[in-house]
Biotite code that builds the C-alpha atoms (Angstrom):
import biotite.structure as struc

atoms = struc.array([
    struc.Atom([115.697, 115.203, 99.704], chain_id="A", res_id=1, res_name="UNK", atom_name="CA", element="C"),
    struc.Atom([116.879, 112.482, 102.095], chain_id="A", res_id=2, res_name="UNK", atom_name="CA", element="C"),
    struc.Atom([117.036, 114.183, 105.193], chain_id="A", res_id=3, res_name="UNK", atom_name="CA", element="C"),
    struc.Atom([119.604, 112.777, 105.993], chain_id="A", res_id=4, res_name="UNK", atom_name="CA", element="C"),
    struc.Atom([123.505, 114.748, 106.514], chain_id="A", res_id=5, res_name="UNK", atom_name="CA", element="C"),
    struc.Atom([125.584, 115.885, 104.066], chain_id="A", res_id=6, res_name="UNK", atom_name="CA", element="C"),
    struc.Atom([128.059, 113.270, 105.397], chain_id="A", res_id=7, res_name="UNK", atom_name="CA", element="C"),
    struc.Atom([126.367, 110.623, 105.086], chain_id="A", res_id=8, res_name="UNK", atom_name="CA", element="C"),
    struc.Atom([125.216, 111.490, 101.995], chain_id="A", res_id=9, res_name="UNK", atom_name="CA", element="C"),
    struc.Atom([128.887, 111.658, 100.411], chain_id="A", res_id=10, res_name="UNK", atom_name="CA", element="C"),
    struc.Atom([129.234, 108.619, 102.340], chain_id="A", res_id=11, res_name="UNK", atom_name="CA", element="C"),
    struc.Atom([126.729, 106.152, 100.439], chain_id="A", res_id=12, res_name="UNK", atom_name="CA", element="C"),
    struc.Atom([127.882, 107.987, 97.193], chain_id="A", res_id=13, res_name="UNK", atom_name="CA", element="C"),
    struc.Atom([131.450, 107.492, 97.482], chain_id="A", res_id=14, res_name="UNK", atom_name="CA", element="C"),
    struc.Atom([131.361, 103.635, 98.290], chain_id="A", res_id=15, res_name="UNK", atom_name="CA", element="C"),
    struc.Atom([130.858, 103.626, 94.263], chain_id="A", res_id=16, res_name="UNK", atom_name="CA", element="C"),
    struc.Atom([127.949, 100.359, 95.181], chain_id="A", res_id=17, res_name="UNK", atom_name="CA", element="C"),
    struc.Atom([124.441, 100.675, 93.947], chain_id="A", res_id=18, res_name="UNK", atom_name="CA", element="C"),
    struc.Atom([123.308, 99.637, 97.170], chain_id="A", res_id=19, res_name="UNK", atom_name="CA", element="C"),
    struc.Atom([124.343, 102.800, 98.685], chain_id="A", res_id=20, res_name="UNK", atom_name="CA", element="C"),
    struc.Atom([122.440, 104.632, 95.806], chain_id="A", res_id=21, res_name="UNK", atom_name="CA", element="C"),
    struc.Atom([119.791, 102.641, 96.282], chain_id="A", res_id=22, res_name="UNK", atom_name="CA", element="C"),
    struc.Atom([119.659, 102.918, 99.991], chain_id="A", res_id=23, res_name="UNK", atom_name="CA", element="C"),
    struc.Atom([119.965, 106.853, 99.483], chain_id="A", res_id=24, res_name="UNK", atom_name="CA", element="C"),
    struc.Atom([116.845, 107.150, 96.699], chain_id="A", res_id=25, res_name="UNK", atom_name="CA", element="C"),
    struc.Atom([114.405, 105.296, 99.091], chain_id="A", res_id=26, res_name="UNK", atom_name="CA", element="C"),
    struc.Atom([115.557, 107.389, 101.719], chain_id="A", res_id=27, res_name="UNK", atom_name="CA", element="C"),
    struc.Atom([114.615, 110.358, 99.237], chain_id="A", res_id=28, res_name="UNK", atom_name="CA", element="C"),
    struc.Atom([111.516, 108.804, 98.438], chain_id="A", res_id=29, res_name="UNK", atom_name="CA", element="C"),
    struc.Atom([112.423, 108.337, 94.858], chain_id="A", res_id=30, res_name="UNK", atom_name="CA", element="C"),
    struc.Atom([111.019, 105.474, 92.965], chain_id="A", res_id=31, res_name="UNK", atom_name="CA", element="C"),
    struc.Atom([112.991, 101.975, 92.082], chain_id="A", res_id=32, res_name="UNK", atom_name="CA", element="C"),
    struc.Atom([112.914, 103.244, 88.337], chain_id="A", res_id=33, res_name="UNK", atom_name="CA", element="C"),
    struc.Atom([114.922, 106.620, 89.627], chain_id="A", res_id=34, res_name="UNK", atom_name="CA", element="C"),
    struc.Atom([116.843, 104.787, 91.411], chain_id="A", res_id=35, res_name="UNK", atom_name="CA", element="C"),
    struc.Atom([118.167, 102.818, 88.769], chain_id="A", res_id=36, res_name="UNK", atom_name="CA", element="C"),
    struc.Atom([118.599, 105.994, 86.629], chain_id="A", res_id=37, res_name="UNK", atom_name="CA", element="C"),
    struc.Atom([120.872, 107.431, 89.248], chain_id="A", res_id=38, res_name="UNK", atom_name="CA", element="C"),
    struc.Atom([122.967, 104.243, 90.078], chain_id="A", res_id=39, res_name="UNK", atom_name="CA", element="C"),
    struc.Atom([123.888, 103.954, 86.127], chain_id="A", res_id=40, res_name="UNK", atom_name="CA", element="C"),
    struc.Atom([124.331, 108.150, 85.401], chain_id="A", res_id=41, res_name="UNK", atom_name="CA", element="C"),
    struc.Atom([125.277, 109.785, 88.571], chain_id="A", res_id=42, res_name="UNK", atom_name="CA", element="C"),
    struc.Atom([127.107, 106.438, 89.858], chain_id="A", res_id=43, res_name="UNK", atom_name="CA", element="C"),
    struc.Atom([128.444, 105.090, 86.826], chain_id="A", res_id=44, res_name="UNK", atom_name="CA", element="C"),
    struc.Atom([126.925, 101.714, 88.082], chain_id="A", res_id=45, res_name="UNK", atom_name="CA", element="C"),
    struc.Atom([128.366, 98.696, 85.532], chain_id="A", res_id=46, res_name="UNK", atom_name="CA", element="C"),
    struc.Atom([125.075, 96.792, 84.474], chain_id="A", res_id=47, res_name="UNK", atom_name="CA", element="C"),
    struc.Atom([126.062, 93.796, 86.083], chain_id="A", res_id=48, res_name="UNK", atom_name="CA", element="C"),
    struc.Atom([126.558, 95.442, 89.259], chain_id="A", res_id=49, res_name="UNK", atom_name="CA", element="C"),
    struc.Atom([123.059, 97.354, 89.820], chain_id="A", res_id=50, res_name="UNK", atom_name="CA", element="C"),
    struc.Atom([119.894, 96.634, 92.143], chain_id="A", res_id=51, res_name="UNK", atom_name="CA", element="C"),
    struc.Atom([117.439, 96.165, 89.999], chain_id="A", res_id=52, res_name="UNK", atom_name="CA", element="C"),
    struc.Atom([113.793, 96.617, 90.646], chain_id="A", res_id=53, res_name="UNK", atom_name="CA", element="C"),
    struc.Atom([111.446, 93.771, 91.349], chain_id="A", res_id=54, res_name="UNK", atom_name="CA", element="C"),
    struc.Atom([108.737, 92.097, 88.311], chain_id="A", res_id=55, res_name="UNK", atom_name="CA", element="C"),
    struc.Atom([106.459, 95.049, 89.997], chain_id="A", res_id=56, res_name="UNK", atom_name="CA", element="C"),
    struc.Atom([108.586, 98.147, 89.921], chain_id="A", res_id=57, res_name="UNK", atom_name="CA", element="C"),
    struc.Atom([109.381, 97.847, 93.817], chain_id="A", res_id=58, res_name="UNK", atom_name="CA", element="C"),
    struc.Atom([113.097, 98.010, 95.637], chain_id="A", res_id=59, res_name="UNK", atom_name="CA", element="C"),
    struc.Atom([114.229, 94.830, 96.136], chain_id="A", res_id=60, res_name="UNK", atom_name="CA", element="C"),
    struc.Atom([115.248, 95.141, 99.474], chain_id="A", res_id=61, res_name="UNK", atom_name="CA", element="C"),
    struc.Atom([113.356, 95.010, 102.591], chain_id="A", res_id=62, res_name="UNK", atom_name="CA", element="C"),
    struc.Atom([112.822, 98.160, 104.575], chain_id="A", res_id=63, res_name="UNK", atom_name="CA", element="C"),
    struc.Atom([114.696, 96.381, 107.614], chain_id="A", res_id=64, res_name="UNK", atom_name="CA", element="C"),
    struc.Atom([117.764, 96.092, 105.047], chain_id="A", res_id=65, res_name="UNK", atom_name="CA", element="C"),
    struc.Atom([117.779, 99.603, 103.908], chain_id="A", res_id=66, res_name="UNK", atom_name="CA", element="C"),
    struc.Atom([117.781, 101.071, 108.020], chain_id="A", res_id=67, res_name="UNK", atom_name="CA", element="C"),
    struc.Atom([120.400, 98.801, 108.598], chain_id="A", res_id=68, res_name="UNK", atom_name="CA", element="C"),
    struc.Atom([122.588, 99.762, 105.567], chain_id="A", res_id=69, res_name="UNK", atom_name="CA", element="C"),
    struc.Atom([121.712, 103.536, 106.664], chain_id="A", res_id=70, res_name="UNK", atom_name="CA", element="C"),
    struc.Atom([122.638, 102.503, 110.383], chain_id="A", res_id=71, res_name="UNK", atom_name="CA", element="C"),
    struc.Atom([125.872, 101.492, 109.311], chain_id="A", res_id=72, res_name="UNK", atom_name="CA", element="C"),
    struc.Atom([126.732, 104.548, 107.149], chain_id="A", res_id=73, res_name="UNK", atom_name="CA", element="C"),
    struc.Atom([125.219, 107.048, 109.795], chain_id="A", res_id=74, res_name="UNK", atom_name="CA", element="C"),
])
């Protein structure tokens, strides 16, 4: 869904961060709420430890964040 390679993929998964999940649902075009859902199942996320969505349902980091975090993994 990302577009982006396999490798890369396994990449932001395996850091075991919710940033990298995070980084990796925007990049799939997947809503804040989703990506929550997928940092605490498919990443086992600790509570404490997730990037949460803004007051309006929005990723909380800037799109010049997220292509740098995907610049550094790719």
């Amino acid at each position: 869904m990302s577009g982006l390679p396999s490798p890369t993929v396994q990449k932001l998964l395996s850091t075991g961060g919710a940033k990298g999940i995070t980084v990796l649902a925007w990049k799939s075009q997947l809503s804040m709420q989703m990506a929550e859902n997928i940092q605490r199942n498919l990443g086992r996320v600790q509570a404490r430890f997730m990037v949460r969505a803004t007051r309006e349902g929005k990723y909380p980091m800037s799109e010049s964040d997220i292509e740098w975090y995907l610049g550094f993994y790719t």
